[in-house]
KETOR-791108 format. One record per residue: z, x, y of N, C-alpha, C in turn; residue in one letter. Coordinates in steps of 0.02 Angstrom, whole numbers, padded with zeros to 5 digits, always signed. Layout:
ZXYZXYZXYA
...
This chain:
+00980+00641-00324+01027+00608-00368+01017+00533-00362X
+01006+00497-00404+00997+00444-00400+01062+00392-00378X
+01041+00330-00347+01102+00303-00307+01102+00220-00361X
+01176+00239-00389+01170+00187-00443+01269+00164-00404X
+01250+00088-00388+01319+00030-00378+01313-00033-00417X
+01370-00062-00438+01380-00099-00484+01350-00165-00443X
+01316-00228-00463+01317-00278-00465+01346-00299-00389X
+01424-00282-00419+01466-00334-00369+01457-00314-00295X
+01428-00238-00268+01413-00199-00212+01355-00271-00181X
+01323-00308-00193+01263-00375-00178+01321-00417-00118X
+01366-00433-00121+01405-00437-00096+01394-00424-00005X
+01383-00367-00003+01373-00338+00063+01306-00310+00037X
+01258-00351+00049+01183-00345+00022+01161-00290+00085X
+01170-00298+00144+01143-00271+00188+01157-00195+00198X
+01218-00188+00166+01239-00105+00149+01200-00075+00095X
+01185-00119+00050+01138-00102-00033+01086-00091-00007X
+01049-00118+00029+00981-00150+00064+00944-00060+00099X
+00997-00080+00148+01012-00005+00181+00978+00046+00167X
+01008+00057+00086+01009+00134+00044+00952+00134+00013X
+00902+00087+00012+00837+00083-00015+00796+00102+00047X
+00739+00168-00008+00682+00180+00016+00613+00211-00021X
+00569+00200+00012+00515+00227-00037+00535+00276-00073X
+00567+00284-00130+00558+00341-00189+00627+00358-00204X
+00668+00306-00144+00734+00299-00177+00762+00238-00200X
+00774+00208-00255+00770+00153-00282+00871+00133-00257X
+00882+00087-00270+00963+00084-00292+00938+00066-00337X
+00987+00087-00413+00999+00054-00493+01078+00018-00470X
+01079-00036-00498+01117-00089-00500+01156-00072-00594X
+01219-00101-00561+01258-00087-00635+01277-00142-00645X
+01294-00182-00693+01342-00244-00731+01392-00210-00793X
+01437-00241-00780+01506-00214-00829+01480-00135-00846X
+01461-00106-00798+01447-00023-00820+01398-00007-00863X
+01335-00049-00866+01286-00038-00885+01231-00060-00829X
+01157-00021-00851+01109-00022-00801+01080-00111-00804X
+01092-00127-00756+01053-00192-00754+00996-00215-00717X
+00979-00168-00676+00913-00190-00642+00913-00156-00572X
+00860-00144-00529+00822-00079-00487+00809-00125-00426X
+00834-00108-00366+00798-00118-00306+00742-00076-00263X
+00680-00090-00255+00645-00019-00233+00604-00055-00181X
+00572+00003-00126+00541-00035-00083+00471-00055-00108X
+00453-00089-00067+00411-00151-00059+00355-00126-00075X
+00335-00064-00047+00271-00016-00031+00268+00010-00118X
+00324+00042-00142+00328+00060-00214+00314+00018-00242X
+00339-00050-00275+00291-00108-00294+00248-00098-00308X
+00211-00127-00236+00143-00136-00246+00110-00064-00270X
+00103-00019-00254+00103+00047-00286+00097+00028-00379X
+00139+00031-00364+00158-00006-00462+00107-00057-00493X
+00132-00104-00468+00073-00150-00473+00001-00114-00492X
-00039-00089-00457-00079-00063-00438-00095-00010-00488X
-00045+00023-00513-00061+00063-00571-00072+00031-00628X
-00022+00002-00639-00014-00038-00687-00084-00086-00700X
-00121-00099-00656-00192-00145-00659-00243-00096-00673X
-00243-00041-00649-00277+00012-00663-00292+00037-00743X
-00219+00050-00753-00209+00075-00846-00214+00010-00871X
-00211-00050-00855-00228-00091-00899-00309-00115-00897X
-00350-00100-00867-00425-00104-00844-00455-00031-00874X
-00426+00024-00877-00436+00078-00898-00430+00057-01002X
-00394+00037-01017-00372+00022-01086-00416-00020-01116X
-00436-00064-01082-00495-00118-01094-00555-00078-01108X
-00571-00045-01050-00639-00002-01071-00611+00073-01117X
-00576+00104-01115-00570+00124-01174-00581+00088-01260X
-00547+00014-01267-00568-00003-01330-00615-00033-01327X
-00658-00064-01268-00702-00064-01257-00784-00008-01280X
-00774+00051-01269-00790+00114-01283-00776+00114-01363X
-00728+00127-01389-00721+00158-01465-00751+00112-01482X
-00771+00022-01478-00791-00034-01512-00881-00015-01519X
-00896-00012-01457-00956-00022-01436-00996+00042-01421X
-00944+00120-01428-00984+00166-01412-01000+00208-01366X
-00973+00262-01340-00951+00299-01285-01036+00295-01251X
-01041+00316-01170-01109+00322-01143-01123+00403-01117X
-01172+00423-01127-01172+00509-01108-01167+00493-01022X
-01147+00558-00992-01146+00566-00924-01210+00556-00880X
-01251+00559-00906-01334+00544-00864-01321+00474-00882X
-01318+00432-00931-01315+00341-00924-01256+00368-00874X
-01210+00374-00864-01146+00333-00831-01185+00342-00763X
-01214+00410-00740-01239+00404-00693-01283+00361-00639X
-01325+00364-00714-01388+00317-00688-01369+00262-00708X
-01323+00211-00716-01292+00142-00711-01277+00138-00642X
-01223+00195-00617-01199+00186-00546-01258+00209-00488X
-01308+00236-00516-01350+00262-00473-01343+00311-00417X
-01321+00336-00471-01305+00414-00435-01354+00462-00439X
């Protein structure tokens, strides 16, 4: 179940702080709407990290449809396999 406290819970940051852990985020509320996610540090970068991935992945994808997919023997023999 996800662990969602309003805003004003920052207050006693170290109790909020607490309840965070890898894969358990706190969601933060303002006037009873979602306002923003505390998550650990390790998840981040995790994130990050995908996120550079699918965006490096997307590049050579239109990369590819522009210029032309390569059969599996080139991809090979590029990496020298």
């Amino acid at each position: 179940m996800p662990n969602i406290v309003p805003v004003s819970d920052l207050r006693n940051y170290n109790a909020v702080i607490g309840q965070v852990s890898y894969g358990n985020p706190v969601y933060l509320t303002k006037n009873g709407r979602g306002d923003c996610a505390i998550i650990d540090i390790r998840e981040l970068d995790e994130l990050r990290a995908i996120k550079g991935l699918f965006s490096e992945l997307e590049k050579d994808e239109a990369s590819a449809r522009k210029d032309g997919w390569i059969s599996l023997e080139e991809a090979e023999k590029r990496l020298g396999i």
